[in-house]
C-alpha positions as CSV (number, residue, x, y, z in Angstrom):
1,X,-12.0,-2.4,8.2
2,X,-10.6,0.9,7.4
3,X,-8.4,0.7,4.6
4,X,-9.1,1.9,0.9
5,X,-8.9,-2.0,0.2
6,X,-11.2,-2.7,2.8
7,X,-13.7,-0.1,1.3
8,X,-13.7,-1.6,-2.0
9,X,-14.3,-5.1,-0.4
10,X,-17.3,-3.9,1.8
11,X,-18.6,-2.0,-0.6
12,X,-18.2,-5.3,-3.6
13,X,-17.4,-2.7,-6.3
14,X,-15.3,-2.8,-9.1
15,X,-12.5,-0.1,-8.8
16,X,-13.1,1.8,-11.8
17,X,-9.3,4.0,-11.5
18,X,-5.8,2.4,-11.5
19,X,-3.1,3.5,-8.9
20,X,0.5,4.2,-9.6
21,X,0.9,0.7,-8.3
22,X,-0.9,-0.9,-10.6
23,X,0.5,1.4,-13.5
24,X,3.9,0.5,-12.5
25,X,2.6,-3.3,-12.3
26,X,0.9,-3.4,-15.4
27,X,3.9,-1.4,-17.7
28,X,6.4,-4.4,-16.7
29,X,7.3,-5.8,-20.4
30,X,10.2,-8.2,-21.1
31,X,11.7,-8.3,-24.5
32,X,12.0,-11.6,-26.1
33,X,15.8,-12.2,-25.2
34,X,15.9,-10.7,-21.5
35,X,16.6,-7.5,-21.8
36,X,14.7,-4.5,-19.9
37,X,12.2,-3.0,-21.8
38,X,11.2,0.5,-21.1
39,X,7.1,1.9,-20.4
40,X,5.5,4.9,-18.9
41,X,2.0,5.6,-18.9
42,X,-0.1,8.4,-18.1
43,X,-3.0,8.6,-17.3
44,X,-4.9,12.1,-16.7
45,X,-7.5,12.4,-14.2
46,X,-8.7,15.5,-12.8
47,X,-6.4,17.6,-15.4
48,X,-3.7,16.2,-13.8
49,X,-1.1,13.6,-15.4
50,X,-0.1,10.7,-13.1
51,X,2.5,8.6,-14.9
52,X,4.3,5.4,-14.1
53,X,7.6,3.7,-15.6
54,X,8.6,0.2,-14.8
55,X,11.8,-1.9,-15.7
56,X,11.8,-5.6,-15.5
57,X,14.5,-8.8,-16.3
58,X,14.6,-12.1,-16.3
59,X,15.7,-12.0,-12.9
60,X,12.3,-10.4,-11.7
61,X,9.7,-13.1,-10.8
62,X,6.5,-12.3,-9.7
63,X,4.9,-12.7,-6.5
64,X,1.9,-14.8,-7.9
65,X,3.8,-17.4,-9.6
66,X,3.0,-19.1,-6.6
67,X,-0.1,-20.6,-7.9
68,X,2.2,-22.6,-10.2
69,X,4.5,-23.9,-7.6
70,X,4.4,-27.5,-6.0
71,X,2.8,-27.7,-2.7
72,X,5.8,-28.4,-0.8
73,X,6.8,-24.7,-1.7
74,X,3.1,-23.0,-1.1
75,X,3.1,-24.4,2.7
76,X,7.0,-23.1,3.2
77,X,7.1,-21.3,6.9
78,X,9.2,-18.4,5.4
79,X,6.0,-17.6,2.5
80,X,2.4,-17.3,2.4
81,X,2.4,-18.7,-1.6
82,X,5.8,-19.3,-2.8
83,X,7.4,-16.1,-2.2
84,X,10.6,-16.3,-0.1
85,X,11.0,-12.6,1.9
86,X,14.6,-12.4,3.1
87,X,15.1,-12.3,6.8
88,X,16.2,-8.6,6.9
89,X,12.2,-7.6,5.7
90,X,10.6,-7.5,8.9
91,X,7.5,-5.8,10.7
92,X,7.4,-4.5,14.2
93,X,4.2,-4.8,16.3
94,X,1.7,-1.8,15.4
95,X,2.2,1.2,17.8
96,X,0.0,1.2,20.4
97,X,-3.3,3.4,19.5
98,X,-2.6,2.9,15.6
99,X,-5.0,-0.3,15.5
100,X,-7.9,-2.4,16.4
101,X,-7.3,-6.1,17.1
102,X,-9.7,-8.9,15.1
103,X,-8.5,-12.0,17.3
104,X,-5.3,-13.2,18.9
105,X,-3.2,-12.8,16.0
106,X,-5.2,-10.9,13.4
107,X,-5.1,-7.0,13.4
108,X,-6.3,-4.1,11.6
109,X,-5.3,-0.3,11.3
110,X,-7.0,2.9,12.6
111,X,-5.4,5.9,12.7
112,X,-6.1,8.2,9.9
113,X,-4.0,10.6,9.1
114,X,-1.6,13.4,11.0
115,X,-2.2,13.2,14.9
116,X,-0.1,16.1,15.1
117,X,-1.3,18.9,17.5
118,X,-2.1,22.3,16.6
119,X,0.9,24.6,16.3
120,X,3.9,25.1,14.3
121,X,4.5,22.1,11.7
122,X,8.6,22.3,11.9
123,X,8.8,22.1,15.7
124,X,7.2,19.3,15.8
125,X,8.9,17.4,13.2
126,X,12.1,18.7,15.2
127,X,11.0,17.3,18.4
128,X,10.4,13.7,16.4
129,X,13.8,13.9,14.9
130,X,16.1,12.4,17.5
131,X,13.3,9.4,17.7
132,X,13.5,8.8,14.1
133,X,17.8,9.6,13.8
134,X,17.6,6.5,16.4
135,X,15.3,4.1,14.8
136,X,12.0,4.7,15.8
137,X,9.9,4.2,12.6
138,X,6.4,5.0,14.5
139,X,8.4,8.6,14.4
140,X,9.2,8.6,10.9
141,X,5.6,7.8,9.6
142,X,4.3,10.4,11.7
143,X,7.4,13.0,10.0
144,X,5.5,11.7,7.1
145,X,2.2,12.2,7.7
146,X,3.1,16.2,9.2
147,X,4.9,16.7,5.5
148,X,2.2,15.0,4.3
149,X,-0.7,16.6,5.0
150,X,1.6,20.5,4.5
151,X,2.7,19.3,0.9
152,X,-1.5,19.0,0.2
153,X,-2.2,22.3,1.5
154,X,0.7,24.0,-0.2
155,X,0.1,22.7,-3.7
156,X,-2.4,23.3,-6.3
157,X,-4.2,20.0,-5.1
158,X,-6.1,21.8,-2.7
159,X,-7.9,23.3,-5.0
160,X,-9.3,20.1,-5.9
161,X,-10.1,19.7,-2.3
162,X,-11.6,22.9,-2.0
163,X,-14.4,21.5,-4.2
164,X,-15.4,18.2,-2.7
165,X,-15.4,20.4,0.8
166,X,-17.7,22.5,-1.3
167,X,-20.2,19.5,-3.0
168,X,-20.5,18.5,0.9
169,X,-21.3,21.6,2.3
170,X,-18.2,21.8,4.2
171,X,-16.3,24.8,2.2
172,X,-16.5,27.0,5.0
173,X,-15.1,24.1,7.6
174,X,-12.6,23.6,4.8
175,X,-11.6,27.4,4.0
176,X,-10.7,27.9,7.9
177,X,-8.8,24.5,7.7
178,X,-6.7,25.6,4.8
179,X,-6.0,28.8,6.2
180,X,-4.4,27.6,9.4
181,X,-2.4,24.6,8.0
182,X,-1.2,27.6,5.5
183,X,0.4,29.3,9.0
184,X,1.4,26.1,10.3
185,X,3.4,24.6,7.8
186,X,5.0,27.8,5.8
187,X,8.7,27.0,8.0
188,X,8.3,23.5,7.3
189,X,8.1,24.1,3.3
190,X,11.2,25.9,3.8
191,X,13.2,23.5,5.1
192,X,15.2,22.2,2.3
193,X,16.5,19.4,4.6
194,X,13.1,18.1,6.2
195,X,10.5,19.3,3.8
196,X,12.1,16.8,0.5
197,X,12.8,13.9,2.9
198,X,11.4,10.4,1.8
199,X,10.1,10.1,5.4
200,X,7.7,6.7,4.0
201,X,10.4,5.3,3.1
202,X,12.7,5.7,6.2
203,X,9.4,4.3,8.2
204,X,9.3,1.4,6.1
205,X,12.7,0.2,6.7
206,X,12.6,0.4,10.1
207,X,9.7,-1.7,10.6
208,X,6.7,0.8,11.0
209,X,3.6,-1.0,10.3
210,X,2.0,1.8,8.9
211,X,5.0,2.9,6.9
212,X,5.1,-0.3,5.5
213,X,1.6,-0.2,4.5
214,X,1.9,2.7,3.4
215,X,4.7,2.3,0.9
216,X,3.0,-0.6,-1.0
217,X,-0.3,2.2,-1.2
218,X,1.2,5.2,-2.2
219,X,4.3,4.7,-4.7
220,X,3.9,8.2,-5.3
221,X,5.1,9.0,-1.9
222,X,8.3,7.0,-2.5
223,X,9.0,7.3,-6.3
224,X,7.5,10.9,-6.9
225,X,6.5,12.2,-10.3
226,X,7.0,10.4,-13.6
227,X,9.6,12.5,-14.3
228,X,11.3,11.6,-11.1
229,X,11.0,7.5,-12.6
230,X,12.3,8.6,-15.4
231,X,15.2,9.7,-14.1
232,X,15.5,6.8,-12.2
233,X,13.4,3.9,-13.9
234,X,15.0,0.9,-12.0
235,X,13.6,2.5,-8.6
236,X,10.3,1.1,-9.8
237,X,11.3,-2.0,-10.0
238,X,13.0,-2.0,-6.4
239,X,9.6,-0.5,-5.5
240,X,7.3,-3.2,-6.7
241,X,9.6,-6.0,-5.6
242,X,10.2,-4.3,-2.0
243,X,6.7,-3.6,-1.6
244,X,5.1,-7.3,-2.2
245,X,7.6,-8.3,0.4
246,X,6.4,-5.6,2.8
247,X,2.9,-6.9,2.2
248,X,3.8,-11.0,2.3
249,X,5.8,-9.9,5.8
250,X,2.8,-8.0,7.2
251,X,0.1,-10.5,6.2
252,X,2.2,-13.5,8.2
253,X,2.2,-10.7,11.2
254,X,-1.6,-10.6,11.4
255,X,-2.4,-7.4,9.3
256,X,-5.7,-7.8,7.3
257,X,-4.9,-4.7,5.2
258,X,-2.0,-6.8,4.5
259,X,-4.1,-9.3,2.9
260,X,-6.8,-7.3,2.0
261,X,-3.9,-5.8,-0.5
262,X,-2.9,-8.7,-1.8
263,X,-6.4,-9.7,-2.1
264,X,-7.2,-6.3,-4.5
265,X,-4.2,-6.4,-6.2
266,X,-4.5,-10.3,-7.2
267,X,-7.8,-9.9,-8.7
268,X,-7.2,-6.4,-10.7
269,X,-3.1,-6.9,-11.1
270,X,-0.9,-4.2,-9.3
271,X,1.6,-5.4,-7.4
272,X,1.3,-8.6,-7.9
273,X,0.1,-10.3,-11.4
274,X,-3.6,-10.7,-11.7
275,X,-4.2,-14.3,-10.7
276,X,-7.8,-15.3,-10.1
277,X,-6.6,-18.3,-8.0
278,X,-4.7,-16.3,-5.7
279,X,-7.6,-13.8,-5.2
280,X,-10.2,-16.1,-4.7
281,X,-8.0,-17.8,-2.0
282,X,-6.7,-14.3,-0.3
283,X,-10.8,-12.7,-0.5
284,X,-11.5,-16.2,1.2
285,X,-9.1,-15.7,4.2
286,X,-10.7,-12.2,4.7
287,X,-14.1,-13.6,4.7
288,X,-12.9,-16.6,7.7
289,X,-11.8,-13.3,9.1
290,X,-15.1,-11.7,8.5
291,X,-18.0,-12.7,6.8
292,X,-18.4,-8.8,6.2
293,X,-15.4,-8.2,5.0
294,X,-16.1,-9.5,1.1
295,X,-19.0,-9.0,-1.0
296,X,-21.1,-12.0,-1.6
297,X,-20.7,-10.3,-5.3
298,X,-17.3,-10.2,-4.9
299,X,-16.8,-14.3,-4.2
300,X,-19.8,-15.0,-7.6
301,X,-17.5,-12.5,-10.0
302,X,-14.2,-14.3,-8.9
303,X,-15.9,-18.2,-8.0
304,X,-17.3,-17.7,-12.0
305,X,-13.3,-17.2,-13.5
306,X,-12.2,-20.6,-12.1
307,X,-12.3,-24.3,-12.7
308,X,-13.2,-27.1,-10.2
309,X,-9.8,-27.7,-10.0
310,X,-8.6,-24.5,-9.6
311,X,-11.4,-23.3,-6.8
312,X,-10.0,-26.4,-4.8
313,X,-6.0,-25.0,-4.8
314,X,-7.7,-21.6,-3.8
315,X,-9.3,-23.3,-1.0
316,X,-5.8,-25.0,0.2
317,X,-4.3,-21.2,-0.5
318,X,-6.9,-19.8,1.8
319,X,-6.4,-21.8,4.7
320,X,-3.0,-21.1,4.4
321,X,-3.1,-17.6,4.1
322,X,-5.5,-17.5,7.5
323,X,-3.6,-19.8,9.1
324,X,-0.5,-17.3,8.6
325,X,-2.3,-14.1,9.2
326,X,-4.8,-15.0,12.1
327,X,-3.4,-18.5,13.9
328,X,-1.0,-17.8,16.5
């Protein structure tokens, strides 16, 4: 596996940093008669402030509240665990080249990052537009990754990058790197039309697997700065609800980062509510995947947390989970 989640599964760590997913997750308050309650957090890492705001009502229920529902509703054909995804959330198949299959069903991504060629970065976002104006959401995510990877290079963040180049001994690699995405992407950071465009966003709706994926990974990329939640707190919550359903809708498709995800964010909270139950069950699916793909430490840390009772409704959760992700 490839993804950040399956990293941290591999590798049976502890993640020792908390996303703007989880931030936003974690802030949700409710005051005692219903009413939205306010939070922002910051956090600083690197000498740079990442903050987080989220709203939440009574009419917000959380994803994992599944482990609390009657059986009847954890077996439902529209929901992995409870959680009913309205028909107009839906994946389309990965784009051929963007993954590896694990089975008949299951699948995993494997592109990383921009695949565009060399040359100038506005021409060919241009030639992607029509694509993208006409649905075509594999064009939108790679808008997104073009804008992407020029927004690094044009902010003070390479800096930052600069220096791990340098601990590698890569700085000189890195140096000519920078120095050509610089030319390549200086009529694209012009555009005021292109350049500002939420082009994750746009690939998420229209059914791009990796846009989709994407979304529920990087809220930065669709909510911006804390200031830009401030202005705007109930986006978070939109956020956080639309991304579980992203992740719900691509785990049922087959996608193990899907449920490698959920997995994460179950045990350590994020988008979902911690729940030990539900990441015991969703670490379980990964490992009827692939042995490899959790940490016998992993399993002991989270096997430790629950009672007889509750290891046996994780068990019933895993086999549904698999059998949704990786059973035609």
């Amino acid at each position: 596996m490839s993804s950040p989640e399956a990293a941290r599964i591999h590798g049976g760590c502890v993640i020792k940093h908390v996303g703007l997913d989880a931030m936003v997750a974690r802030t949700l308050m409710l005051g005692k008669h219903g009413k939205a309650q306010l939070a922002v957090v910051l956090v600083a890492a690197g000498g740079i402030f990442v903050g987080a705001v989220a709203l939440c009502s009574q009419d917000s229920i959380p994803i994992g509240q599944h482990v609390r529902s009657t059986t009847s509703e954890a077996a439902s054909p529209v929901a992995l665990n409870g959680m009913r995804v309205p028909a107009s959330v839906t994946a389309l198949p990965p784009a051929p080249g963007t993954f590896r299959s694990l089975g008949p069903k299951a699948y995993e991504l494997s592109r990383q990052g921009s695949s565009r060629p060399p040359g100038d970065a506005l021409a060919y976002v241009q030639q992607l537009l029509p694509r993208s104006e006409a649905g075509d959401g594999t064009a939108s995510y790679d808008i997104y990754l073009t804008v992407l990877e020029c927004r690094t290079f044009t902010s003070d963040r390479v800096d930052q990058l600069a220096q791990s180049a340098a601990l590698v001994g890569a700085e000189k690699a890195f140096l000519e790197r920078s120095e050509r995405l610089l030319r390549e992407c200086g009529a694209l950071a012009l555009d005021r039309d292109l350049y500002p465009g939420n082009w994750l966003e746009k690939a998420a709706l229209q059914g791009s697997v990796e846009g989709q994926l994407g979304y529920a990974r990087s809220p930065e990329d669709v909510l911006g700065t804390y200031a830009d939640i401030l202005a705007d707190p109930e986006r978070a919550v939109a956020w956080k609800h639309t991304a579980g359903q992203y992740l719900e809708t691509l785990a049922r498709s087959g996608s193990i980062d899907a449920v490698a995800k959920l997995a994460r964010d179950y045990e350590h909270g994020g988008i979902v509510p911690r729940d030990p139950v539900a990441a015991y069950a969703y670490n379980l699916a990964l490992q009827q995947v692939n042995p490899n793909y959790v940490s016998p430490l992993v399993m002991q840390s989270l096997d430790a947390e629950l009672s007889a009772d509750q290891r046996a409704r994780a068990r019933l959760l895993a086999n549904t989970v698999h059998g949704a992700c990786c059973v035609p």
